[in-house]
Each structure stands twice: as C-alpha cells, then as structure tokens.
MDAnalysis code that builds the backbone (N, CA, C; Angstrom):
import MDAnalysis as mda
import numpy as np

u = mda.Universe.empty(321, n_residues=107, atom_resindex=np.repeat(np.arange(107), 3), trajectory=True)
u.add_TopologyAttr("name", ["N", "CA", "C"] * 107)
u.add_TopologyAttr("resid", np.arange(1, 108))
u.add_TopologyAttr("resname", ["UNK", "UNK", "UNK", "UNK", "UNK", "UNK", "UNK", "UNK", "UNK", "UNK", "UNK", "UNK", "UNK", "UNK", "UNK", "UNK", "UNK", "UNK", "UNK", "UNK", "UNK", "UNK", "UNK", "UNK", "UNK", "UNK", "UNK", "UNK", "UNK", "UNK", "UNK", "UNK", "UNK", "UNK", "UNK", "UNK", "UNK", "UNK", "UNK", "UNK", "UNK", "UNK", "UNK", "UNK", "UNK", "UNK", "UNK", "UNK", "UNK", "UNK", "UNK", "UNK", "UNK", "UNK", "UNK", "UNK", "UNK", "UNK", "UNK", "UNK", "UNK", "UNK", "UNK", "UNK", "UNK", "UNK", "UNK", "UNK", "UNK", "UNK", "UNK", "UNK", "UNK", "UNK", "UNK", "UNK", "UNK", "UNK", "UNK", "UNK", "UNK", "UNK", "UNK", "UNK", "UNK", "UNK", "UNK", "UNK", "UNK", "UNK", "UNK", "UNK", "UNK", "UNK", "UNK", "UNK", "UNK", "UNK", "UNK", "UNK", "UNK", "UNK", "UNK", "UNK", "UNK", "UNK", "UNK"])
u.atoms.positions = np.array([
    [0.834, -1.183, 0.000],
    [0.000, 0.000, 0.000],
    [0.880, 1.248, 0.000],
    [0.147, 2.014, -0.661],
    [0.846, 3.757, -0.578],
    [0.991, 4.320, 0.141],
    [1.038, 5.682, 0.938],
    [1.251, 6.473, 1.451],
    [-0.386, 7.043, 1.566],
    [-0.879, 7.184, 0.186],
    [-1.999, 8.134, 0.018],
    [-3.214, 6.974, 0.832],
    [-2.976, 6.057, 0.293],
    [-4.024, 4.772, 1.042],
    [-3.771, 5.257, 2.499],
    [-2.934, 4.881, 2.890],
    [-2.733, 4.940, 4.194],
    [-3.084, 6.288, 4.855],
    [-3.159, 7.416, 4.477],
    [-3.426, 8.611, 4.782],
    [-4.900, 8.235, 4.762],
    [-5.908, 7.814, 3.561],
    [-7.462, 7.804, 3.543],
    [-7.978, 6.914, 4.661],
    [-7.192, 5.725, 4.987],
    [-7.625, 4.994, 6.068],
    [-6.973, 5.643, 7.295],
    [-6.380, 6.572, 7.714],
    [-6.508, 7.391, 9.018],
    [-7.592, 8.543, 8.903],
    [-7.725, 8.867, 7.288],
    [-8.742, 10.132, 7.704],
    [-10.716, 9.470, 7.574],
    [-10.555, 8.774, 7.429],
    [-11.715, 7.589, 7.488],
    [-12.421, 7.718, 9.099],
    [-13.813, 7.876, 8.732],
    [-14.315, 8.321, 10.699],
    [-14.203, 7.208, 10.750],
    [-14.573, 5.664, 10.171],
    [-14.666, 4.579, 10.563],
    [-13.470, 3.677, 11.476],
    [-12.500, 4.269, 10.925],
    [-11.122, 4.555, 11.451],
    [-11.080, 5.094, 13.035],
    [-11.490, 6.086, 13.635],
    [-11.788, 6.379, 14.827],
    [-12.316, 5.555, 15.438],
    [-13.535, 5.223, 14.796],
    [-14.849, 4.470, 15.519],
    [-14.164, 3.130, 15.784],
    [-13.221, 2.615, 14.611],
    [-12.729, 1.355, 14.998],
    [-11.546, 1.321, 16.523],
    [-10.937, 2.374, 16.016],
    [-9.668, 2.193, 17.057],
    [-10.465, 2.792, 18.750],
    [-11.531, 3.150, 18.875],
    [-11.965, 3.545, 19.922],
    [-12.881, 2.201, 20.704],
    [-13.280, 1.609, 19.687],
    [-13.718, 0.429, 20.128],
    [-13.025, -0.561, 20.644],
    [-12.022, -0.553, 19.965],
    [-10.823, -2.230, 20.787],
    [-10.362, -1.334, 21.445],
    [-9.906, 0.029, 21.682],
    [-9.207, 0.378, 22.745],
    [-10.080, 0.532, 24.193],
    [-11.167, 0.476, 23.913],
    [-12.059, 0.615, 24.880],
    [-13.005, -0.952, 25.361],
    [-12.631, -1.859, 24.905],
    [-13.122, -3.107, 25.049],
    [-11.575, -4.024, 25.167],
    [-10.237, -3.859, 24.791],
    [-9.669, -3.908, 25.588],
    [-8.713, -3.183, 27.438],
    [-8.896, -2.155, 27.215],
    [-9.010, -1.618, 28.541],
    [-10.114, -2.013, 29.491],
    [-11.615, -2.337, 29.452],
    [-12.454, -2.792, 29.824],
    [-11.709, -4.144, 30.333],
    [-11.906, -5.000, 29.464],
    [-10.820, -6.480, 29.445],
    [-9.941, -6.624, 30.549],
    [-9.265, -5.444, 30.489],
    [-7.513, -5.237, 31.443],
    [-8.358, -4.940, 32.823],
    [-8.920, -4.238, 32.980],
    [-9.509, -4.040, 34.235],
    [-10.238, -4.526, 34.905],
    [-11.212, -5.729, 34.255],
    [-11.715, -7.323, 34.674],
    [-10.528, -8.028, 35.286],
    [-9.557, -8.109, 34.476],
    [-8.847, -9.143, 34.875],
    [-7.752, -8.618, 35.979],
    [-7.741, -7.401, 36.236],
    [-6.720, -6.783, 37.163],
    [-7.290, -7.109, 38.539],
    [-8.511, -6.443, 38.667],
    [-9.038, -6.513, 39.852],
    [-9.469, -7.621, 40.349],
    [-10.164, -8.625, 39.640],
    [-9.881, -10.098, 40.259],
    [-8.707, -10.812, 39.948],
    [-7.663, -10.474, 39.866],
    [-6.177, -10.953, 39.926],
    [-5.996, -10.299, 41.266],
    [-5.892, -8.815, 41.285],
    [-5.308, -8.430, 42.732],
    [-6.250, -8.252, 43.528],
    [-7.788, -8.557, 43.661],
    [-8.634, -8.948, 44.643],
    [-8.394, -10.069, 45.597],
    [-8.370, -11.585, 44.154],
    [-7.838, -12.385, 44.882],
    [-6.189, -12.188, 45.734],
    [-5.182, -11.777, 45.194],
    [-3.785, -11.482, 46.274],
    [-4.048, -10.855, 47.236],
    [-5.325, -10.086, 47.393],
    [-5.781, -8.932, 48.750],
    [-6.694, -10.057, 49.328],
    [-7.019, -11.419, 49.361],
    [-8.247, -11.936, 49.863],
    [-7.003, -13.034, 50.599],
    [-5.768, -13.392, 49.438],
    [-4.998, -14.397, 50.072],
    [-4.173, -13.501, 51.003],
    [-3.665, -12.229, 50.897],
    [-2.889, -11.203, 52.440],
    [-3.667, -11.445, 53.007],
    [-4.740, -11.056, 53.179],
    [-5.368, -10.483, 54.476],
    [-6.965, -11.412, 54.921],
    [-7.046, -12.445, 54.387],
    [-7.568, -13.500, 54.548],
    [-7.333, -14.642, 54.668],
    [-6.313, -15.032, 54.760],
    [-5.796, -16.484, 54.455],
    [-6.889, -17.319, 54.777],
    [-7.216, -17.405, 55.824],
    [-7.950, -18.614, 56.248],
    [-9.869, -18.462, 55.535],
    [-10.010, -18.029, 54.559],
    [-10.802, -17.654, 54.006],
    [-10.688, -18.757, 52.520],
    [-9.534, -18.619, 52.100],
    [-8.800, -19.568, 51.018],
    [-8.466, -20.943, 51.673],
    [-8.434, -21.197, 52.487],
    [-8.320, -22.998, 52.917],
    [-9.583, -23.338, 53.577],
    [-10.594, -22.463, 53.308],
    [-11.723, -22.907, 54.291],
    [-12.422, -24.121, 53.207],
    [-12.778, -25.787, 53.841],
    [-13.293, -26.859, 53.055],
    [-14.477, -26.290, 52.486],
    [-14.836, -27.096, 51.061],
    [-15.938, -26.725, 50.550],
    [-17.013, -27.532, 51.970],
    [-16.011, -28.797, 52.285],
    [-17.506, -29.739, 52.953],
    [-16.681, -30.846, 53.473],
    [-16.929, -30.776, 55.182],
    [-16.284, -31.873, 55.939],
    [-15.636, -32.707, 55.303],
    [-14.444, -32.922, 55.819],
    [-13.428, -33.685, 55.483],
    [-12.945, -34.033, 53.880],
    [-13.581, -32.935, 53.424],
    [-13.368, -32.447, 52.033],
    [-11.556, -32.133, 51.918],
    [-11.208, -32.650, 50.467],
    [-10.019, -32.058, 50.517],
    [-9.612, -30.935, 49.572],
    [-10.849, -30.540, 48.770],
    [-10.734, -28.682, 48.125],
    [-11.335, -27.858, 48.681],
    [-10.355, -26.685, 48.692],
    [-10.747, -25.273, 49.732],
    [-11.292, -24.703, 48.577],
    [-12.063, -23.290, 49.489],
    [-12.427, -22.340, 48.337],
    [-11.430, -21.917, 47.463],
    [-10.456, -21.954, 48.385],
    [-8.964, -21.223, 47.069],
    [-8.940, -21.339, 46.285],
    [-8.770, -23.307, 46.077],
    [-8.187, -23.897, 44.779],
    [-9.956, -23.863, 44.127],
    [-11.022, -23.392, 44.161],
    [-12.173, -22.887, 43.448],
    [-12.170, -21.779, 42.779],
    [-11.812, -20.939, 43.431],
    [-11.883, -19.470, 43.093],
    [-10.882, -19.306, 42.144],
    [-9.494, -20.048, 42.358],
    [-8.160, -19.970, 41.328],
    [-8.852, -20.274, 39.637],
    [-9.459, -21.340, 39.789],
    [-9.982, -22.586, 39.108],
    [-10.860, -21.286, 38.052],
    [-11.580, -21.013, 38.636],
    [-13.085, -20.132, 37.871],
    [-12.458, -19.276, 37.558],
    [-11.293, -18.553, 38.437],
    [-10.863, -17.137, 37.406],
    [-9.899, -18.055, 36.216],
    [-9.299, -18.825, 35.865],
    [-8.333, -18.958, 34.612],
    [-9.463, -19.352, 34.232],
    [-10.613, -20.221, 34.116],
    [-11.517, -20.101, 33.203],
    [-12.337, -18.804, 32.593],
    [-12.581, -17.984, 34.113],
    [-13.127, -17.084, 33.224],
    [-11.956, -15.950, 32.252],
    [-11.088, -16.633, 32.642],
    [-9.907, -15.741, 31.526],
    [-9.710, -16.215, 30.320],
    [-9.904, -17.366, 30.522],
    [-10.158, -18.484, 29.008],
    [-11.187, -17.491, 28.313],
    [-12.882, -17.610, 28.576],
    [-13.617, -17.537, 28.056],
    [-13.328, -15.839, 27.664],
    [-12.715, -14.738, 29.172],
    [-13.066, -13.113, 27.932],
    [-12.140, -13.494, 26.896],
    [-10.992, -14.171, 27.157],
    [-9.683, -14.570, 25.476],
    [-10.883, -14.412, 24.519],
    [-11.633, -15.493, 24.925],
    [-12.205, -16.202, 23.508],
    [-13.650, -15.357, 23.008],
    [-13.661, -14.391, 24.242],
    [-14.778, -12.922, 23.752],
    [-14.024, -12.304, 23.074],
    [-12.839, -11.730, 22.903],
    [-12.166, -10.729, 22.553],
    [-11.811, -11.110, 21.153],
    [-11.478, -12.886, 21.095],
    [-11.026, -12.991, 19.843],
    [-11.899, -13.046, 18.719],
    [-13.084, -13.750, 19.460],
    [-14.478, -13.653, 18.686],
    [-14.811, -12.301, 18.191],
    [-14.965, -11.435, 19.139],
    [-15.363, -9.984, 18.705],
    [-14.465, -9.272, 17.690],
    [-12.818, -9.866, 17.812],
    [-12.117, -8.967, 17.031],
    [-11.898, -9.816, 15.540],
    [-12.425, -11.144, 15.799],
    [-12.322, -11.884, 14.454],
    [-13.719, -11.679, 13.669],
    [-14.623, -10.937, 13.587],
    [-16.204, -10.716, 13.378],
    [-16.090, -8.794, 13.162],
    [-16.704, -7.896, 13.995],
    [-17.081, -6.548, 14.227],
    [-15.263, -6.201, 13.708],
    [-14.298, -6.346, 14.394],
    [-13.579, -5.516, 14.393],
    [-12.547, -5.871, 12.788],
    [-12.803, -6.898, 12.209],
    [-12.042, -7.223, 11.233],
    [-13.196, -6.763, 9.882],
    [-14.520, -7.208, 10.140],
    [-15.584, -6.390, 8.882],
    [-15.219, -4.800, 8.844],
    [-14.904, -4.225, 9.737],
    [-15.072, -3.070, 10.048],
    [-13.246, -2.441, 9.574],
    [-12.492, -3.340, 10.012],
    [-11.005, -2.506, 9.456],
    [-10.901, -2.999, 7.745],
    [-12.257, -4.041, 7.300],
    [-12.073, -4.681, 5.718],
    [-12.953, -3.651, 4.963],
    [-14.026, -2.921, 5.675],
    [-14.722, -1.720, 4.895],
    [-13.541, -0.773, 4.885],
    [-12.918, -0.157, 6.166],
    [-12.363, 1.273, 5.794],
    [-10.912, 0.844, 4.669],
    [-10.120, -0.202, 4.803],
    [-9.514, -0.477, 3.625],
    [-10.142, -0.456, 2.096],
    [-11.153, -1.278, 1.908],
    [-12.037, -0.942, 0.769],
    [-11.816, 0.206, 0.058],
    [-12.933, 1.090, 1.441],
    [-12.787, 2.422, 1.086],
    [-11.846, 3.211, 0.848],
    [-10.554, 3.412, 1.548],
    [-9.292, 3.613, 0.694],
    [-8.660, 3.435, -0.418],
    [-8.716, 2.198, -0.548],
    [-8.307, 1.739, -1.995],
    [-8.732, 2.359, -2.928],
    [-10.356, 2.101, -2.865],
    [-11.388, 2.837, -3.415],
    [-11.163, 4.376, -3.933],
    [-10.633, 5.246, -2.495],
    [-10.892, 6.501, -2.619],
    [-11.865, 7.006, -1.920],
    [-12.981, 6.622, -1.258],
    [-13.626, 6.926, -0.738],
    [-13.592, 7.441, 0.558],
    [-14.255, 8.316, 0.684],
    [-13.832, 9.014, 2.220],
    [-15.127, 9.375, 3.044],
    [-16.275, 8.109, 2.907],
    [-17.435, 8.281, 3.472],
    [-17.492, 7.661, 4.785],
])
C-alpha cells in the first residue's frame, strides 16, 4: 500500500470508531482481569484462612483452589470474547475502511 491509502484509512471516521472500540473493550478487558487478579492477592494477604476454608467436611478442596480454578476459566472464556469480537465486528469493520481507501472513498 501507498502512502496516500494509508493517509485515507486514518482520515476515514470509521477509522476512529474502529480504534476507539478495541481500545475501549480492551481496557475494559484489562480491568476485569486486574481486579480479580489483585482482589484475589488482597483476599490471600489479608484473609488467608478464608482460602483454605473446606468446601464440605473432610473435604479435601478449599475455596482457594475454586476461586483460582473459575478465574483462569473465566480468563479463558473473555480470550475467547475478545477474539471472537475482534475476528467478526472488528475485522468487517477494518475490511470496509480499507475498501474504502483503496477505493478513494472518504465516506
């Protein structure tokens, strides 16, 4: 690609609209996963015995190894939101404003 392409796909609103969206659905993302990352390290300081407590008499899994368990899953599943969303909305959407460059178009 040219120079001039590349200039029409920055001056492209779709262009904004795109880069405001993953930057704002990944920051969203980062801040899910921050705060139950360092929720849980603030629950294992200053709780410990909160994290070895049995699910159920003479049980041998604590809530800990639960709570560990559900957050890498639920980190699995936003992965597989993010990749979904950016393999769908965010790839139709950077394949129009290329189009439109190529094109010439600046709608």
């Amino acid at each position: 690609m040219n120079q001039q392409i590349y200039q029409r796909i920055r001056e492209n609103p779709h262009f904004d609209t795109l880069v405001k969206a993953r930057s704002q659905l990944s920051w969203t993302l980062v801040a899910v996963v921050l705060i139950l990352f360092y929720g849980l390290i603030l629950v294992v300081a200053f709780n410990p015995s909160l994290m070895g407590q049995r699910l159920a008499e003479g049980s041998v899994v604590t809530l800990g190894v639960i709570l560990i368990l559900a957050m890498f899953i639920l980190f699995w599943i936003l992965t597989a939101f993010y990749v979904r969303r950016a393999n769908t909305e965010f790839d139709d959407l950077t394949q129009k404003i290329v189009d439109d460059a190529i094109r010439g178009d600046r709608s």
